[in-house]
C-alpha positions in Angstrom: 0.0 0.0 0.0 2.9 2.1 0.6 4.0 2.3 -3.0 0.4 3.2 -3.7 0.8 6.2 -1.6 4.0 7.3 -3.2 3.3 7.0 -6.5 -0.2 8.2 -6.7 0.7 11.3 -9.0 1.6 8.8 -11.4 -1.3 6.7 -11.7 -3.9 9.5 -11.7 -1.5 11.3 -14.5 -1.7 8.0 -16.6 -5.2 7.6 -16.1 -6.3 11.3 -16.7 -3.4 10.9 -20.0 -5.9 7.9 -21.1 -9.1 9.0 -20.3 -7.8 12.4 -22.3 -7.0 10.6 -25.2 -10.3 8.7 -25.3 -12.1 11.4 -25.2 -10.3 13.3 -28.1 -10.6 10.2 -30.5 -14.2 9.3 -29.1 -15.4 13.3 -30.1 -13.3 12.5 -33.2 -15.4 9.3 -34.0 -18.7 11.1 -33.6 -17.6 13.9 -35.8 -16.4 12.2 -38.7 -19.5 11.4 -40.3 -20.9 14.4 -39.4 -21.3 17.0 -42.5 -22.7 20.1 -40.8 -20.0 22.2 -39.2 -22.5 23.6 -36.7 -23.1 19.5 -35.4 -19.0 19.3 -35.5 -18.3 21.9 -33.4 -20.2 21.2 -29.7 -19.1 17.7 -29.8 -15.2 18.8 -30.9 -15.4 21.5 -27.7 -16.9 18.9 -25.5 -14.6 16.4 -26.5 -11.4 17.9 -28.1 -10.6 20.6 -25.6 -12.3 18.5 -22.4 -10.3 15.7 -23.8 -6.8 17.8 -24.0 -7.4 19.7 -21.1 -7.4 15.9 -19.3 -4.1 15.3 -20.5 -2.8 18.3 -20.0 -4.0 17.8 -16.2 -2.1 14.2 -16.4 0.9 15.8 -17.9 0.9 17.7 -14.8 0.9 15.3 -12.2 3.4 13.4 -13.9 6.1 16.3 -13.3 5.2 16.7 -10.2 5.6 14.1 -9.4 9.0 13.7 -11.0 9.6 17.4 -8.8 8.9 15.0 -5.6 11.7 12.9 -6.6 14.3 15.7 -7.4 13.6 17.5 -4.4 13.6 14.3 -2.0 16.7 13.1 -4.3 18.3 16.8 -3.3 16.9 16.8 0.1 18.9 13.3 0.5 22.7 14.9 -0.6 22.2 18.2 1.2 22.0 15.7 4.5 24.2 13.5 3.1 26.8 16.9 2.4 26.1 17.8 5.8 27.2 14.5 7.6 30.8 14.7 5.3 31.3 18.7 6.7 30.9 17.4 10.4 32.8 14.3 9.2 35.7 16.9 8.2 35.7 19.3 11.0 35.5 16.6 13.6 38.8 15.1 12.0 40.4 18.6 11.5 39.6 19.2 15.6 41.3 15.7 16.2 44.0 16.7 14.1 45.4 20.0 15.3 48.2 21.3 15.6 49.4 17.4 14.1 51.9 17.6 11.7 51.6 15.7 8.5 54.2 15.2 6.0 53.7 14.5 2.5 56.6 13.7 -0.1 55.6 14.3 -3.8 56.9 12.4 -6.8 59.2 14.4 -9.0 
C-alpha cells in the first residue's frame, strides 16, 4: 500500500493521460460522419478541448511528481553533504596542531 501512496501522482496522470485521449478520438469518431460544421463543433469543444485539457492535467501530475523525486533526491545529498562537513571538522579538531608530511613524486 505504501508504494500506492508514493506514487499516486503517477497513476492519476496516466489515467487522466488515457481518459484524455479517449475522449479526443471518441469526439473524433462522432464527428467524422458528421457533415454540418455547426453539429461538428459542440461535440469537438466537448470532446477535443475536455479531452486535452485531461491530459494536459495528467501531464501535470506526472512532473510533479517527477519534482517530488528531485527535491527528495536533493533533500537526501544536502544531508548527506552535511554529515561529510561534520565528518571533516570533527577530523580537523582531532587533528590540530598534528603535523603531517607528504613527499611528492618528481
Amino acid at each position: 500500500m505504501a508504494v500506492v501512496k508514493d506514487s499516486w501522482k503517477v497513476i492519476a496522470g496516466v489515467v487522466l493521460g488515457v481518459a484524455g485521449a479517449l475522449a479526443i478520438i471518441t469526439a473524433w469518431f462522432r464527428v467524422r460522419d458528421l457533415l454540418e460544421v455547426a453539429d461538428q463543433v459542440p461535440i469537438l469543444v466537448s470532446g477535443g478541448m475536455g479531452g486535452l485539457a485531461l491530459i494536459v492535467g495528467g501531464v501535470w501530475l506526472l512532473r510533479s511528481h517527477e519534482s517530488d523525486l528531485l527535491f527528495r533526491h536533493l533533500q537526501e545529498t544536502t544531508e548527506r553533504l552535511e554529515r561529510v562537513e561534520e565528518d571533516v571538522a570533527r577530523l580537523a579538531q582531532l587533528f590540530d596542531g598534528a603535523r603531517v608530511e607528504v613527499e611528492l613524486p618528481a
